[in-house]
Predicted model as a PDB file, atoms N, CA, C, CB and O in Angstrom, pLDDT in the B-factor column:
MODEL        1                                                                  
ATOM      1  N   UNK A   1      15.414   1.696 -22.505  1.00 69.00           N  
ATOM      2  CA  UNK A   1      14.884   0.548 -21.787  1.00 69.00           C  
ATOM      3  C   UNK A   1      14.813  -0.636 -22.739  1.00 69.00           C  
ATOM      4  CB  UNK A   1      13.489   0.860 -21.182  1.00 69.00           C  
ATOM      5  O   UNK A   1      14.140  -0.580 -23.768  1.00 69.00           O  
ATOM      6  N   UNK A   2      15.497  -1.680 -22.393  1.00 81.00           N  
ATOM      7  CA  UNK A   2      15.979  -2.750 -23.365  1.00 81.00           C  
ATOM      8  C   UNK A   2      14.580  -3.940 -23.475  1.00 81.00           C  
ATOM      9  CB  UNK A   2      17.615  -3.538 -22.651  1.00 81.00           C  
ATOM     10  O   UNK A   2      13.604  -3.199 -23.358  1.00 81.00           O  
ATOM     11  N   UNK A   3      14.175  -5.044 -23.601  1.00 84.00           N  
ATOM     12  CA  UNK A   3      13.166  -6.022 -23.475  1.00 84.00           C  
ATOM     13  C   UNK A   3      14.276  -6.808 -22.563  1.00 84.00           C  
ATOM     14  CB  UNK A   3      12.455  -6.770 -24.991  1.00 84.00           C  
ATOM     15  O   UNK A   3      15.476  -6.808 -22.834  1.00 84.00           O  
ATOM     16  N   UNK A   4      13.737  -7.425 -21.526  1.00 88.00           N  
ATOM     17  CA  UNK A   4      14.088  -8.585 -21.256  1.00 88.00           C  
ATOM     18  C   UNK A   4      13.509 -10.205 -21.971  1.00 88.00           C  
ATOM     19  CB  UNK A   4      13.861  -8.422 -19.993  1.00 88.00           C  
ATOM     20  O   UNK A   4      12.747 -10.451 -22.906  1.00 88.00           O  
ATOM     21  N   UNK A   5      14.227 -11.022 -21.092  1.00 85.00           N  
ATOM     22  CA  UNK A   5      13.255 -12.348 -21.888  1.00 85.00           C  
ATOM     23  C   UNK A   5      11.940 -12.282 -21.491  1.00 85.00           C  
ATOM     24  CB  UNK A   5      13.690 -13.972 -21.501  1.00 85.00           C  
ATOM     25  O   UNK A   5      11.211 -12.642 -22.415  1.00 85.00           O  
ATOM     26  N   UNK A   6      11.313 -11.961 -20.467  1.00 86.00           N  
ATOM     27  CA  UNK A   6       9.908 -12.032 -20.362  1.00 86.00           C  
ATOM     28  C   UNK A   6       9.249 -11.680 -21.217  1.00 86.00           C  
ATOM     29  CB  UNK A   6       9.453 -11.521 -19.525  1.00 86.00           C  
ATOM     30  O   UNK A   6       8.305 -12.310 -21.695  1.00 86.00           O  
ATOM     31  N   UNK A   7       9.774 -10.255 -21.657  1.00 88.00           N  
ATOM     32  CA  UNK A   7       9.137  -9.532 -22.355  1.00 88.00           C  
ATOM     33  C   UNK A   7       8.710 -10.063 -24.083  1.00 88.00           C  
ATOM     34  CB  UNK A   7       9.951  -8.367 -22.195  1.00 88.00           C  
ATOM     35  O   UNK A   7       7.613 -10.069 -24.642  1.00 88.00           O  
ATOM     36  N   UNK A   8       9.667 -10.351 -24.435  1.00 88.00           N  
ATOM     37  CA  UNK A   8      10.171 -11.000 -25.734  1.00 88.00           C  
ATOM     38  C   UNK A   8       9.416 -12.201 -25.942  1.00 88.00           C  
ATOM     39  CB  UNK A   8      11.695 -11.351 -25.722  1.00 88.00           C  
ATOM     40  O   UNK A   8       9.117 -12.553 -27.083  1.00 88.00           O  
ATOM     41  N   UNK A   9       8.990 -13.046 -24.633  1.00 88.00           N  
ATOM     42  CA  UNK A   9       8.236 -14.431 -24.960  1.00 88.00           C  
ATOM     43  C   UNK A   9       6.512 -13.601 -24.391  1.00 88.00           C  
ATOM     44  CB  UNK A   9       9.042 -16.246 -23.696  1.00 88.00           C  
ATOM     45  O   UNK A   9       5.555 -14.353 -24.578  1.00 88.00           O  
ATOM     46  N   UNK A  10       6.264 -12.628 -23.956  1.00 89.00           N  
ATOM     47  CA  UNK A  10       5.057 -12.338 -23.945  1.00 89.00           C  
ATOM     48  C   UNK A  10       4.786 -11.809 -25.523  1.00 89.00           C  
ATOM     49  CB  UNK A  10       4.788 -11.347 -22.759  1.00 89.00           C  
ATOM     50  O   UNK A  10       4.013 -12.263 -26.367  1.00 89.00           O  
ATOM     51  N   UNK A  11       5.822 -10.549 -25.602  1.00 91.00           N  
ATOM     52  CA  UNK A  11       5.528 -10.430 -27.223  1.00 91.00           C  
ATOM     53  C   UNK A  11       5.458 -11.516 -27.995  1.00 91.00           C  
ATOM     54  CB  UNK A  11       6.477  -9.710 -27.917  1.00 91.00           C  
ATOM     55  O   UNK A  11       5.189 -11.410 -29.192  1.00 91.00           O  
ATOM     56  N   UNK A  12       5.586 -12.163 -27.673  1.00 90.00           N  
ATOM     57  CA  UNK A  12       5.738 -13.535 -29.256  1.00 90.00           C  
ATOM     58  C   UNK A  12       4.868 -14.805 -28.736  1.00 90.00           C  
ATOM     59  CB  UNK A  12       7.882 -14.385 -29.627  1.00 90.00           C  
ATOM     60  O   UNK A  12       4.845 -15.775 -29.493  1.00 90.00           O  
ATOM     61  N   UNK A  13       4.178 -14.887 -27.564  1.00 92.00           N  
ATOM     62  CA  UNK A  13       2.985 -14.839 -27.182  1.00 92.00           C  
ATOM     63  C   UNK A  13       1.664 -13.877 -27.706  1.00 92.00           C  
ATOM     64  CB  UNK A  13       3.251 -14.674 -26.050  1.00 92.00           C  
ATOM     65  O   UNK A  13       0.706 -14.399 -28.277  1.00 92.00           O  
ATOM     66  N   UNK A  14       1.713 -12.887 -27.526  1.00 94.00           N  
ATOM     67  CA  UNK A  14       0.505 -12.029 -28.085  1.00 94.00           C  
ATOM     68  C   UNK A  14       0.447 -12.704 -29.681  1.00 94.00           C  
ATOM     69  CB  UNK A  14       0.869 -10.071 -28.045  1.00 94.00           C  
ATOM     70  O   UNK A  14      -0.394 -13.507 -30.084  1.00 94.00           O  
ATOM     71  N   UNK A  15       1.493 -12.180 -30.383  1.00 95.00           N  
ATOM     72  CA  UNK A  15       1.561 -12.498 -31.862  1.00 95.00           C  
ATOM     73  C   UNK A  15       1.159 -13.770 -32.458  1.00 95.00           C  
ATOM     74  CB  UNK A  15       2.803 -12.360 -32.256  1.00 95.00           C  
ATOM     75  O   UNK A  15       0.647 -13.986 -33.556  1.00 95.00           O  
ATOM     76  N   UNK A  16       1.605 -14.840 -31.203  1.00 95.00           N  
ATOM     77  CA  UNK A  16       1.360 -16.195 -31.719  1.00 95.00           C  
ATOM     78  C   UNK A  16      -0.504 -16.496 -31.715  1.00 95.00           C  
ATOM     79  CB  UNK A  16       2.323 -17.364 -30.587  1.00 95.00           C  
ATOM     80  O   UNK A  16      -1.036 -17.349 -32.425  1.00 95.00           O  
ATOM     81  N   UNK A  17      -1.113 -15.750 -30.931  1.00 95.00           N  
ATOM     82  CA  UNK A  17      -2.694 -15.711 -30.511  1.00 95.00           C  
ATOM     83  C   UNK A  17      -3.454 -15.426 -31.218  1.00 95.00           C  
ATOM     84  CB  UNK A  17      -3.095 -15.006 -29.646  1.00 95.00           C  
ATOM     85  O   UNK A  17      -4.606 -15.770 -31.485  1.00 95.00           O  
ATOM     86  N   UNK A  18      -2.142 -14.130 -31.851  1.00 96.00           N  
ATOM     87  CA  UNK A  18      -3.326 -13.482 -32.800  1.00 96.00           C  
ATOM     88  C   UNK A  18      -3.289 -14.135 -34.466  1.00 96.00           C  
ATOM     89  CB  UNK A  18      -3.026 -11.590 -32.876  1.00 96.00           C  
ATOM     90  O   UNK A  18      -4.194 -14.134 -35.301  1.00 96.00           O  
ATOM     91  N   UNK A  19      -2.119 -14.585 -34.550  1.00 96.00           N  
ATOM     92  CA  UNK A  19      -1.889 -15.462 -35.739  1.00 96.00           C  
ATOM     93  C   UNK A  19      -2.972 -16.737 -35.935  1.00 96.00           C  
ATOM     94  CB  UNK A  19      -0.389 -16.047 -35.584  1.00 96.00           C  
ATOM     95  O   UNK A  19      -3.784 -16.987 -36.825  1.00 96.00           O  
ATOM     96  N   UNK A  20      -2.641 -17.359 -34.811  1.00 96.00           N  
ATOM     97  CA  UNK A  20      -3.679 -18.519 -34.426  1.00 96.00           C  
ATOM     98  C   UNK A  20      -5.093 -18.151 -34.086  1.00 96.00           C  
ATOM     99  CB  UNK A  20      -3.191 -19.266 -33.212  1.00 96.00           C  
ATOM    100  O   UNK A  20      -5.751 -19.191 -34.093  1.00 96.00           O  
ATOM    101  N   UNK A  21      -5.747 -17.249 -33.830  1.00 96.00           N  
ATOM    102  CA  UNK A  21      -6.842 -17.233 -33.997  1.00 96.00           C  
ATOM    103  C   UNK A  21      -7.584 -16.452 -35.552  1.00 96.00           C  
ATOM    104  CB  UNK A  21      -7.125 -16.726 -32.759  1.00 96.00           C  
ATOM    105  O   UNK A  21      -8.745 -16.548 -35.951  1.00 96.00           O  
ATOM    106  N   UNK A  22      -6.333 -15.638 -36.214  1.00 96.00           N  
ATOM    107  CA  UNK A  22      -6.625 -15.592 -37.279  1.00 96.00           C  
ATOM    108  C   UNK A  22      -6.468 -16.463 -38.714  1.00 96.00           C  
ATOM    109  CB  UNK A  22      -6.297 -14.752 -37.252  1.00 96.00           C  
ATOM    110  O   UNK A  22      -6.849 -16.062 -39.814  1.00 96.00           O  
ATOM    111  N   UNK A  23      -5.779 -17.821 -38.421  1.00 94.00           N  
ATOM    112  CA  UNK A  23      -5.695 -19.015 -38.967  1.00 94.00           C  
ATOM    113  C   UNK A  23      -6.886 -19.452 -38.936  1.00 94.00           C  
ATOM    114  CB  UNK A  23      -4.842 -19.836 -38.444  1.00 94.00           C  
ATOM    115  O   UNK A  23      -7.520 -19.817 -39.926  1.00 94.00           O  
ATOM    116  N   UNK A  24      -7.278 -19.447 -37.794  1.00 95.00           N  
ATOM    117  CA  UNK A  24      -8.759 -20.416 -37.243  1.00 95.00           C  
ATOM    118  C   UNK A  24     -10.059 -19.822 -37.885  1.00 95.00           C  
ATOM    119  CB  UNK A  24      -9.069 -20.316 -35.336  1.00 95.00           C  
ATOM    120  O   UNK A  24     -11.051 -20.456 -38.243  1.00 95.00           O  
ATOM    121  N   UNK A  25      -9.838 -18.418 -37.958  1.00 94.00           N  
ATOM    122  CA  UNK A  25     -11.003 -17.749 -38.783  1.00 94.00           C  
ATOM    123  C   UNK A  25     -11.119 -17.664 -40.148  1.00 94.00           C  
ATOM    124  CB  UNK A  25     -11.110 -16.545 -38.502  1.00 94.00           C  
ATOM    125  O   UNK A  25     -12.156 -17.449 -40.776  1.00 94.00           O  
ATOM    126  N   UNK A  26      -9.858 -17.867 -40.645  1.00 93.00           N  
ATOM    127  CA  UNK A  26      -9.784 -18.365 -42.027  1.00 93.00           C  
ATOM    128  C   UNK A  26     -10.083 -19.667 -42.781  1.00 93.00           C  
ATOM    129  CB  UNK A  26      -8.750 -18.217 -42.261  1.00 93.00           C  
ATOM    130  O   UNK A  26     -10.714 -19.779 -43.833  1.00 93.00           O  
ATOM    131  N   UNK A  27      -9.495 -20.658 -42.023  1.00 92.00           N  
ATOM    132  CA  UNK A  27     -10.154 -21.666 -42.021  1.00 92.00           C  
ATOM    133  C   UNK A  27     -12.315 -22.196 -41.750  1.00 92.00           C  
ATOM    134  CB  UNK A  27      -9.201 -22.053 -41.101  1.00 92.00           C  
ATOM    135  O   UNK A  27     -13.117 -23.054 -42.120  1.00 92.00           O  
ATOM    136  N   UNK A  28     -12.268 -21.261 -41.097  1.00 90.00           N  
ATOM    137  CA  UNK A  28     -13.696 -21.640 -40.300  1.00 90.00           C  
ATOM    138  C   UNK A  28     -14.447 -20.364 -41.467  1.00 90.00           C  
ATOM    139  CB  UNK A  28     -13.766 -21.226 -37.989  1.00 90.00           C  
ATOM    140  O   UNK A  28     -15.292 -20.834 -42.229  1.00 90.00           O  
ATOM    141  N   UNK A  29     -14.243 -19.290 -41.562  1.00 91.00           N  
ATOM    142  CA  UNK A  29     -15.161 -18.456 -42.567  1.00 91.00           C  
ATOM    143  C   UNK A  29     -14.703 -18.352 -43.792  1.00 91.00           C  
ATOM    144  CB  UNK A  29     -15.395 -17.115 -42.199  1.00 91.00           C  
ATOM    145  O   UNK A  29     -15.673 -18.122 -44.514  1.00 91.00           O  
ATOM    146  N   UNK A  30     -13.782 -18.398 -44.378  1.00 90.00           N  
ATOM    147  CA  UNK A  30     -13.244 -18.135 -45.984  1.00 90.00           C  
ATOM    148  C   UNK A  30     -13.388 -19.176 -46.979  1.00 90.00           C  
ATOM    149  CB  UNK A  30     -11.734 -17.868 -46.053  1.00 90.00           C  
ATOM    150  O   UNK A  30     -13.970 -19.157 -48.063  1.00 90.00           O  
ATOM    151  N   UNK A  31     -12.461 -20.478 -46.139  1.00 88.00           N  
ATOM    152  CA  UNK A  31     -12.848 -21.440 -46.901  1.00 88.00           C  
ATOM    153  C   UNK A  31     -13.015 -22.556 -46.478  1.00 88.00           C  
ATOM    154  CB  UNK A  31     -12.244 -21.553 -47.721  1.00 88.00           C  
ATOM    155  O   UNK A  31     -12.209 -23.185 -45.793  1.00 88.00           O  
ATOM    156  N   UNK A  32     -14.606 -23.097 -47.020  1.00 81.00           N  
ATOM    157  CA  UNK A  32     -15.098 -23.769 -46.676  1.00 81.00           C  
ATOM    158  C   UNK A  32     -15.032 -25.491 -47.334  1.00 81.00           C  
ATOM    159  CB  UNK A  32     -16.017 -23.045 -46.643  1.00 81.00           C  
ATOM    160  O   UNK A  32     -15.973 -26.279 -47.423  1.00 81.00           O  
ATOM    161  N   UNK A  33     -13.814 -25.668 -47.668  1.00 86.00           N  
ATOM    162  CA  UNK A  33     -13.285 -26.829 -48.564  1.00 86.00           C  
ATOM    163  C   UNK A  33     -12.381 -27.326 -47.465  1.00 86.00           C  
ATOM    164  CB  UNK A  33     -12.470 -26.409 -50.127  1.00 86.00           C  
ATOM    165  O   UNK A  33     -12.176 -26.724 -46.411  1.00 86.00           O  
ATOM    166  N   UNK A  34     -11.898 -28.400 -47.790  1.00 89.00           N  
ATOM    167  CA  UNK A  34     -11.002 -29.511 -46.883  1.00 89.00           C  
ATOM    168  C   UNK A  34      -9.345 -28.582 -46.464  1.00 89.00           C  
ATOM    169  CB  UNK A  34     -10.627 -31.303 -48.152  1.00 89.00           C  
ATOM    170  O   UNK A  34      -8.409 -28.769 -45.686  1.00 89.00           O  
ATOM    171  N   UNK A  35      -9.694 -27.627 -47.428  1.00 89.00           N  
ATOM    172  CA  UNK A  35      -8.251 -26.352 -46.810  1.00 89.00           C  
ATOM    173  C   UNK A  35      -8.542 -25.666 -45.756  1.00 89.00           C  
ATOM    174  CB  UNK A  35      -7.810 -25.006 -47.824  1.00 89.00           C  
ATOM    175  O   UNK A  35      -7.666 -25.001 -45.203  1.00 89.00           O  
ATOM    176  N   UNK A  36      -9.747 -25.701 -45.316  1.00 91.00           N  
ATOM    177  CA  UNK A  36     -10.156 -25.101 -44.499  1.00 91.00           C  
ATOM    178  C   UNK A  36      -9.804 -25.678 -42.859  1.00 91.00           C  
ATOM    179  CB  UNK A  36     -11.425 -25.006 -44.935  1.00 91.00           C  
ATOM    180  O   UNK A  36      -9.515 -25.097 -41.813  1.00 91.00           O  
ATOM    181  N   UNK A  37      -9.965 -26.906 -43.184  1.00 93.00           N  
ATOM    182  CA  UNK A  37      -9.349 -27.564 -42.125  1.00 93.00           C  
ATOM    183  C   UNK A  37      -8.284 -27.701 -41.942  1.00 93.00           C  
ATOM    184  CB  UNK A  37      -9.589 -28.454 -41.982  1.00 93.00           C  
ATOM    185  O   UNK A  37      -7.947 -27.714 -40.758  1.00 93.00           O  
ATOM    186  N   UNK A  38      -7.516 -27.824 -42.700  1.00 92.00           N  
ATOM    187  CA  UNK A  38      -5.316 -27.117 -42.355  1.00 92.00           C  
ATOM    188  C   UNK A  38      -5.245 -26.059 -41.669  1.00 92.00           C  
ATOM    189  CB  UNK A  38      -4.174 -26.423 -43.857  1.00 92.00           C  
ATOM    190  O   UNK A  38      -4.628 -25.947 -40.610  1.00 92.00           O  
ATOM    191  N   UNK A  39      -6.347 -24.569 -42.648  1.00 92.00           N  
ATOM    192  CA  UNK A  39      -5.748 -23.947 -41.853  1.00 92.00           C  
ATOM    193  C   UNK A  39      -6.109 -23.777 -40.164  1.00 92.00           C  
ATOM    194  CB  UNK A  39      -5.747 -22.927 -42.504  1.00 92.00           C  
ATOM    195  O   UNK A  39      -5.368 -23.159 -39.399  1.00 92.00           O  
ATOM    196  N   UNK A  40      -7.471 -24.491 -39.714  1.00 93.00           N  
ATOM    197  CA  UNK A  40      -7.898 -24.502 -38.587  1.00 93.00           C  
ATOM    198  C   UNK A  40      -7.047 -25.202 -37.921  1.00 93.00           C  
ATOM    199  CB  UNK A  40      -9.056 -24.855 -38.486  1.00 93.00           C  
ATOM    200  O   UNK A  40      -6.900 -24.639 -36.835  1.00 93.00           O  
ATOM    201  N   UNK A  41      -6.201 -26.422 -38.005  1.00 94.00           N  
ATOM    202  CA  UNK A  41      -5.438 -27.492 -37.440  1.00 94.00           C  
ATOM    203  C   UNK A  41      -4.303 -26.633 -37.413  1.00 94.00           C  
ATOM    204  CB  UNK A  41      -5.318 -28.925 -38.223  1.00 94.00           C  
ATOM    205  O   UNK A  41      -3.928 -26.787 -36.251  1.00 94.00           O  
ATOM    206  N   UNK A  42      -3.426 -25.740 -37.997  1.00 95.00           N  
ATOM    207  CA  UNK A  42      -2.587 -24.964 -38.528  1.00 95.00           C  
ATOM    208  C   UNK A  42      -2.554 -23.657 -36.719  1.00 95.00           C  
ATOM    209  CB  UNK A  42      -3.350 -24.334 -40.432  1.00 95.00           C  
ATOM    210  O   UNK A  42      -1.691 -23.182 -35.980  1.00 95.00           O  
ATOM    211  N   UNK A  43      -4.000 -23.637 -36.829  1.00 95.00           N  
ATOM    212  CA  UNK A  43      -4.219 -22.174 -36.049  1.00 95.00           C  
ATOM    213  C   UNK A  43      -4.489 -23.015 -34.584  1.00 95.00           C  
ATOM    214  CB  UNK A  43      -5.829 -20.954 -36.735  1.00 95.00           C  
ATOM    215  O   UNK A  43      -4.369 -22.377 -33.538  1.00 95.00           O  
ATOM    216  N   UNK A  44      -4.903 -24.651 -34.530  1.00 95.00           N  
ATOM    217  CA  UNK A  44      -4.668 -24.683 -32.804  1.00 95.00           C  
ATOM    218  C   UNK A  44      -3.347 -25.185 -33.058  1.00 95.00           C  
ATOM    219  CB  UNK A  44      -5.759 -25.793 -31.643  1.00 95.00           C  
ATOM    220  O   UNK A  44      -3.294 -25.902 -32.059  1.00 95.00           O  
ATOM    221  N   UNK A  45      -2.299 -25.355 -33.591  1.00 94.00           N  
ATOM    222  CA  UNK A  45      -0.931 -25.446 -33.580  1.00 94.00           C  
ATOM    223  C   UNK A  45      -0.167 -24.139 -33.179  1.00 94.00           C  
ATOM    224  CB  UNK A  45      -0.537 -25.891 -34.873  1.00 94.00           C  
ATOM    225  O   UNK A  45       0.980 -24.238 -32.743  1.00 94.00           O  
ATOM    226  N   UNK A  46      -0.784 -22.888 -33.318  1.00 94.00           N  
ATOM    227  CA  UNK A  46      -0.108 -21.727 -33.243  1.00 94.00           C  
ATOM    228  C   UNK A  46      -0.878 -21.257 -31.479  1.00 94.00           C  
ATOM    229  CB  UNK A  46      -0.479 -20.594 -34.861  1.00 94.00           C  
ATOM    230  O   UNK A  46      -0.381 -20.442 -30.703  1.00 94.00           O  
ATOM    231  N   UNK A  47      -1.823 -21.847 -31.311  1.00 95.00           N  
ATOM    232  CA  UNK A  47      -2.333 -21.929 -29.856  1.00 95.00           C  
ATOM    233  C   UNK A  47      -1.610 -22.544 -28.805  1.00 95.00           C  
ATOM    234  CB  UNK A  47      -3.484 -22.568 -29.815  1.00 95.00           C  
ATOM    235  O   UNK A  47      -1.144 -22.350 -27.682  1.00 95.00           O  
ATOM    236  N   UNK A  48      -1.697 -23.104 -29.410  1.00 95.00           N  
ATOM    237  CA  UNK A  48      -0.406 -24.455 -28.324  1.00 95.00           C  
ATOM    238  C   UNK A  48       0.711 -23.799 -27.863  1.00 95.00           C  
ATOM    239  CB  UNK A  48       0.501 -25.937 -29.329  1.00 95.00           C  
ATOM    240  O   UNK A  48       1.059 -23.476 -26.728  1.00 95.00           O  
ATOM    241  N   UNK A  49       1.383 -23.613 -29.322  1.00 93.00           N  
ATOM    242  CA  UNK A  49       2.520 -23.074 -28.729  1.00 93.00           C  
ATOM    243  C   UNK A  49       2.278 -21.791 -28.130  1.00 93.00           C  
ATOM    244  CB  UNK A  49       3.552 -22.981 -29.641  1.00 93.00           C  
ATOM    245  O   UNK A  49       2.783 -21.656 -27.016  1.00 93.00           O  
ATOM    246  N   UNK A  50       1.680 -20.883 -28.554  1.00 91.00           N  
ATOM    247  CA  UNK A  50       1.763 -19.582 -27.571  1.00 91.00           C  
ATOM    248  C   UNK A  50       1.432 -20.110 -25.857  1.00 91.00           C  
ATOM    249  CB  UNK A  50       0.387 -18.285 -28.166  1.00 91.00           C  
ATOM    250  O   UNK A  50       1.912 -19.456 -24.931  1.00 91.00           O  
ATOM    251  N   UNK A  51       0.561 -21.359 -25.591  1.00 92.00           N  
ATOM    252  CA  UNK A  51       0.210 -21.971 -24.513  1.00 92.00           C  
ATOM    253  C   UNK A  51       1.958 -22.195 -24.016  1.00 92.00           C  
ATOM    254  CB  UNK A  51      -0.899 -23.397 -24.838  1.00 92.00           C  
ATOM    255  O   UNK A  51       2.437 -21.346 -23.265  1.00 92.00           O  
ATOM    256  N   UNK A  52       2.407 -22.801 -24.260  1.00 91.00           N  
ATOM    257  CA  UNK A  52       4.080 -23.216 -24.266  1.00 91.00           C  
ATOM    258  C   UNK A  52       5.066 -21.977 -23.581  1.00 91.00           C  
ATOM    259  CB  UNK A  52       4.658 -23.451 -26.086  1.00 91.00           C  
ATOM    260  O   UNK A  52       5.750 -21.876 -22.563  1.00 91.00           O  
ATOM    261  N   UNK A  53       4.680 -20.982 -24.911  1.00 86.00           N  
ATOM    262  CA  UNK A  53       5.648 -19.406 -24.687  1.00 86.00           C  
ATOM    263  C   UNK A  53       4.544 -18.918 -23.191  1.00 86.00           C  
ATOM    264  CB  UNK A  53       5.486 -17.788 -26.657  1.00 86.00           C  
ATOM    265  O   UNK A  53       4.673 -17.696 -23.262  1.00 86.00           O  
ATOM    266  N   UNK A  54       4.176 -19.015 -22.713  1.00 85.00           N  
ATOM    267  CA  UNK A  54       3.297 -18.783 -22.058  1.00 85.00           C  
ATOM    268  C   UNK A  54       3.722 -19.148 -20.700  1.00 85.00           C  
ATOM    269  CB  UNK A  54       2.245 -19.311 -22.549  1.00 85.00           C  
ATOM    270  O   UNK A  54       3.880 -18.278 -19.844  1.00 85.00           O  
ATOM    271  N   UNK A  55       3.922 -20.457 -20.454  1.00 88.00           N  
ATOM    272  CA  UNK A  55       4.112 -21.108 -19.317  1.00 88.00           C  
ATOM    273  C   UNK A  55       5.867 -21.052 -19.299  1.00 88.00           C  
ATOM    274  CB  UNK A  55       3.314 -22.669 -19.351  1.00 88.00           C  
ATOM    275  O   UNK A  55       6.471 -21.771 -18.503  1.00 88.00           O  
ATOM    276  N   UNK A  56       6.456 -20.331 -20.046  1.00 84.00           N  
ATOM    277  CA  UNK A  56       7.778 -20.742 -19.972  1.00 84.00           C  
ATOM    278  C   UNK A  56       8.271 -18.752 -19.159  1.00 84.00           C  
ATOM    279  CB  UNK A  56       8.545 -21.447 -22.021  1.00 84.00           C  
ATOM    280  O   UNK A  56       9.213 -18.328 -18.490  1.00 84.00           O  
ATOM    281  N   UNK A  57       7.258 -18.251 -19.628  1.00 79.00           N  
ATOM    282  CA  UNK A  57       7.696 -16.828 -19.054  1.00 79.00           C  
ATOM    283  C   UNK A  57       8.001 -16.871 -17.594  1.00 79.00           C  
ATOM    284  CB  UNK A  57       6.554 -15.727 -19.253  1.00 79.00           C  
ATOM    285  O   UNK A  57       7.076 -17.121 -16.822  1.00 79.00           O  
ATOM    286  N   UNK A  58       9.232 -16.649 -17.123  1.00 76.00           N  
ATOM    287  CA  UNK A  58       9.097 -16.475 -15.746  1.00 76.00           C  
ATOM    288  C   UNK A  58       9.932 -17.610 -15.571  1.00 76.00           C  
ATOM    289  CB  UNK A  58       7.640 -16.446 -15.063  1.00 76.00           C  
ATOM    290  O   UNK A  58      10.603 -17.436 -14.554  1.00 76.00           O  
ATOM    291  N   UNK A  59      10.168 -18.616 -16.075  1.00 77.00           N  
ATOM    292  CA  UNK A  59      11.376 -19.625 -15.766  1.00 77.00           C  
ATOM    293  C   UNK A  59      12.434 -19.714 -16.344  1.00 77.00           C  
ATOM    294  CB  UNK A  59      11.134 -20.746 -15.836  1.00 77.00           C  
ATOM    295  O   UNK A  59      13.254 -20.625 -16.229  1.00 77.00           O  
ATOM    296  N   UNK A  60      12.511 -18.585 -17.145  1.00 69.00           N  
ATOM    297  CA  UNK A  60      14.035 -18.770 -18.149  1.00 69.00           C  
ATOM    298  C   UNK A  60      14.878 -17.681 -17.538  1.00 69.00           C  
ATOM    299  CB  UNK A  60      13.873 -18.428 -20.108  1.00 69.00           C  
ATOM    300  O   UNK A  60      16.018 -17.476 -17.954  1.00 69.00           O  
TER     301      UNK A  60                                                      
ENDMDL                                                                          
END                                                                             
């Protein structure tokens, strides 16, 4: 049983969520210096787009 595209942009959806919310926790608990805010800005950038891979499932 092969992936289709759905499948492939949900997987890379999940991944992108979990990347981005583990950006965001790095930023927000580890470090608490002005890097901290990249990586938070970094992690709603990886939100977005999974928002993107998200809305595109089902039309390609």
């Amino acid at each position: 049983m092969g992936m289709n595209k759905n499948t492939v942009l949900g997987w890379a959806t999940f991944i992108m969520i979990l990347m981005g919310l583990l950006l965001i926790g790095l930023g927000a608990f580890k470090y608490s210096d002005v890097s901290g805010w990249g990586f938070a800005a970094v992690g709603v950038g990886f939100l977005a787009n999974a928002w993107v891979f998200s809305s595109l499932k089902g039309r390609l």
